[in-house]
DODO-681951 format. One record per residue (C-alpha): residue in one letter; x, y, z; residue number from 1. Coordinates in Angstrom, 1 decimal, padded with zeros to 4 digits, m for minus. Example, Ala and Ser with C-alpha at 12.3 -4.5 7.8 and 13.67 -1.06 7.14 Angstrom:
BEGIN
<rest = A, xx = 012.3, yy = m004.5, zz = 007.8, nr = 1> $
<rest = S, xx = 013.7, yy = m001.1, zz = 007.1, nr = 2> $
//
This chain:
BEGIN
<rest = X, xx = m059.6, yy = 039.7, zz = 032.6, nr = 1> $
<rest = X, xx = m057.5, yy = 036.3, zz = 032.3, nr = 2> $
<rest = X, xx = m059.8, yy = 035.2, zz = 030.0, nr = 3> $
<rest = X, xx = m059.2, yy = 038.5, zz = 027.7, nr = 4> $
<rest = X, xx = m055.4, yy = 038.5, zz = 027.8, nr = 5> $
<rest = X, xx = m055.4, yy = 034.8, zz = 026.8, nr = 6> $
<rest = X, xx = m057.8, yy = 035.8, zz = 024.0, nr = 7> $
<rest = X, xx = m055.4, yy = 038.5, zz = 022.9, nr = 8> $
<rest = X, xx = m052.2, yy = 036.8, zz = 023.4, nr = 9> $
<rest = X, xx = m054.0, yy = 034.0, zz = 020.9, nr = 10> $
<rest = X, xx = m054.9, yy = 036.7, zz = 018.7, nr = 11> $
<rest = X, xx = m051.2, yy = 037.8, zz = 018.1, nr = 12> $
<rest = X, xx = m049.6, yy = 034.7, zz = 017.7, nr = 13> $
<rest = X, xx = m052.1, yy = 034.2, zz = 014.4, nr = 14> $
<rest = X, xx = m051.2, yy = 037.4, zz = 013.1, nr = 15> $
<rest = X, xx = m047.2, yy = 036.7, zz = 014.0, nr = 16> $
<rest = X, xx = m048.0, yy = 033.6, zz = 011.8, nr = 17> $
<rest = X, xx = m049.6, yy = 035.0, zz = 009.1, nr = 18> $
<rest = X, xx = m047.1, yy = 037.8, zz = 008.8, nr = 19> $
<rest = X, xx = m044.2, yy = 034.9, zz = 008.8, nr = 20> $
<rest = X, xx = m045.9, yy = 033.2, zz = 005.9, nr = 21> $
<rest = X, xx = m047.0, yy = 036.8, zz = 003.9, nr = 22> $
<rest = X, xx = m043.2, yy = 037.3, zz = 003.9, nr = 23> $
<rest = X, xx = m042.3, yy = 034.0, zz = 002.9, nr = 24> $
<rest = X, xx = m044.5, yy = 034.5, zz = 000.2, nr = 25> $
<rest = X, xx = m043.3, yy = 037.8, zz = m000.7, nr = 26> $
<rest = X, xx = m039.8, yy = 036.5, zz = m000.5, nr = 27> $
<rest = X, xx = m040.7, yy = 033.5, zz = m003.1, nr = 28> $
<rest = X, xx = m042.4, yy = 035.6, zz = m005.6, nr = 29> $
<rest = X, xx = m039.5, yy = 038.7, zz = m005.6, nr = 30> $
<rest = X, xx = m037.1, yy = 035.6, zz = m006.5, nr = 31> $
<rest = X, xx = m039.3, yy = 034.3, zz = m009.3, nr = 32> $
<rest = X, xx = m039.8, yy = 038.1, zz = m010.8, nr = 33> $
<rest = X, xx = m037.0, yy = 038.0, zz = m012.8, nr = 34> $
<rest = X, xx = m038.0, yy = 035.1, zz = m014.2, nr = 35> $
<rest = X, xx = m041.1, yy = 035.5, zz = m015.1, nr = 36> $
<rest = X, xx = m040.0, yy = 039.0, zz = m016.6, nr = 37> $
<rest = X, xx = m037.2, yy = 037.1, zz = m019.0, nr = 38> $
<rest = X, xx = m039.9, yy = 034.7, zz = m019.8, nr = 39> $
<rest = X, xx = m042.2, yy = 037.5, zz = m020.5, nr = 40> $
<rest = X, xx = m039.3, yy = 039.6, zz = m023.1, nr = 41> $
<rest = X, xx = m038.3, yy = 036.3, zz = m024.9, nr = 42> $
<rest = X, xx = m042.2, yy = 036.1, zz = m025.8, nr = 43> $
<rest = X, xx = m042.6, yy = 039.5, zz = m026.8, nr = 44> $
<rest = X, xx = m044.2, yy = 040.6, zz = m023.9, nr = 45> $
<rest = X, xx = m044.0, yy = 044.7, zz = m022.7, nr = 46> $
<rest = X, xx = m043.2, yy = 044.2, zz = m019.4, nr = 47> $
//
């Protein structure tokens, strides 16, 4: 039973990691959208 809550308890801290670094990403890209968007008009682009 040790064994298995030690297991688990690694198990979340992973996912509490790679939900840290999914919103950092997130974060990032939501402040290069506008950007990217402007670049995108001056182009031409439809976006």
């Amino acid at each position: 039973m040790e064994y298995r809550i030690r297991e688990l308890e690694r198990q979340l801290g992973r996912k509490t990691l790679e939900v840290e670094i999914l919103k950092q990403a997130l974060e990032k890209s939501q402040a290069r959208k506008p950007t990217l968007l402007a670049q995108s008009q001056l182009k031409g682009g439809s976006r």
